[in-house]
C-alpha positions as CSV (number, residue, x, y, z in Angstrom):
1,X,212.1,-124.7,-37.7
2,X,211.6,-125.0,-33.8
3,X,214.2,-122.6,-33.4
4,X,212.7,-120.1,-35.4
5,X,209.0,-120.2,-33.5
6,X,210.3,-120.3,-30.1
7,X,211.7,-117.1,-31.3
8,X,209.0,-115.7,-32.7
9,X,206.9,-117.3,-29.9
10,X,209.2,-115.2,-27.3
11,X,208.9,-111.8,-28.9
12,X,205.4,-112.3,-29.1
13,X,205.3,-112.7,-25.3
14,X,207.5,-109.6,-24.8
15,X,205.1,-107.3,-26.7
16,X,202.1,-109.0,-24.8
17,X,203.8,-107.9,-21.7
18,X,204.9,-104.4,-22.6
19,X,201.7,-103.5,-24.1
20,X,200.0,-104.8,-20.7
21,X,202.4,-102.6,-18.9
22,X,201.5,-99.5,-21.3
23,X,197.6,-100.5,-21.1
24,X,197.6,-100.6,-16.8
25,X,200.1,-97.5,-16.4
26,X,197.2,-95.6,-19.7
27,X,193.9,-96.5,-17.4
28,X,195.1,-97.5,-13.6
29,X,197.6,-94.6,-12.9
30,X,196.0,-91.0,-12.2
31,X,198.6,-88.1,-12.9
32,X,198.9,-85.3,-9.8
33,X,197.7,-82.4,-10.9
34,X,198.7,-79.2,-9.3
35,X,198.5,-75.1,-9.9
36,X,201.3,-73.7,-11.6
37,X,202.3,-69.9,-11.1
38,X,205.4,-68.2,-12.4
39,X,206.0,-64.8,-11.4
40,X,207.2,-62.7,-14.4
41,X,208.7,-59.0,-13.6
42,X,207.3,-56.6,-15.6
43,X,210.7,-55.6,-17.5
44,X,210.2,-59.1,-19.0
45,X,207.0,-58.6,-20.3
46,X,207.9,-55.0,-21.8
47,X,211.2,-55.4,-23.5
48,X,213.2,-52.1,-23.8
49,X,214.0,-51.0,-27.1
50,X,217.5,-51.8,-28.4
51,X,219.2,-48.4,-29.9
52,X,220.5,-49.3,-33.2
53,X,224.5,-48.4,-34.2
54,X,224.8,-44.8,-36.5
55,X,225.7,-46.0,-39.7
56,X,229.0,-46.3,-41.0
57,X,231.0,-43.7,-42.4
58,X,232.0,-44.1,-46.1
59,X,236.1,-44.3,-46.5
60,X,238.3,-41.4,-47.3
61,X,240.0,-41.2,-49.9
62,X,243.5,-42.0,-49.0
63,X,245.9,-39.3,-48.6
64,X,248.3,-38.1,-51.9
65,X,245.5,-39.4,-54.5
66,X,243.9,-37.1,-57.2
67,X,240.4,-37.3,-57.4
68,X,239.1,-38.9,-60.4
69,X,237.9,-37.1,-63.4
70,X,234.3,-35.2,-63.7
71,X,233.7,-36.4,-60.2
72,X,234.7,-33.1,-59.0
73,X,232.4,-30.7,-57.6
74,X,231.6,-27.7,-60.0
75,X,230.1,-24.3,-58.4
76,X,227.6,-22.6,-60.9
């Protein structure tokens, strides 16, 4: 049983002293604070259009074949 508290009793005394650590670093240490400006060029800010492929051309038919039937073209 001794064993087992001095264990406990130690990583009770670790978080005591990290959550000191956290608690000072929270309340004693101010952050620098500063201006920030970034410098953006305008072809950033209006982005160009991106032209878009022409579409694909369907297949032709490969050379030799007969076309199918009644998918000929009829003139009136």
């Amino acid at each position: 049983m001794p064993t087992i508290f001095r264990f406990l009793f130690s990583l009770v005394v670790i978080a005591i002293v990290f959550s000191a650590i956290v608690f000072a670093l929270g309340n004693f240490v101010a952050p620098n604070t500063r201006s920030l400006t970034i410098r953006l060029p305008p072809s950033r800010i209006e982005p160009q259009p991106v032209p878009r492929p022409p579409p694909p051309e369907p297949p032709a038919p490969p050379a030799g074949s007969e076309p199918v039937a009644g998918t000929e073209a009829t003139e009136p």
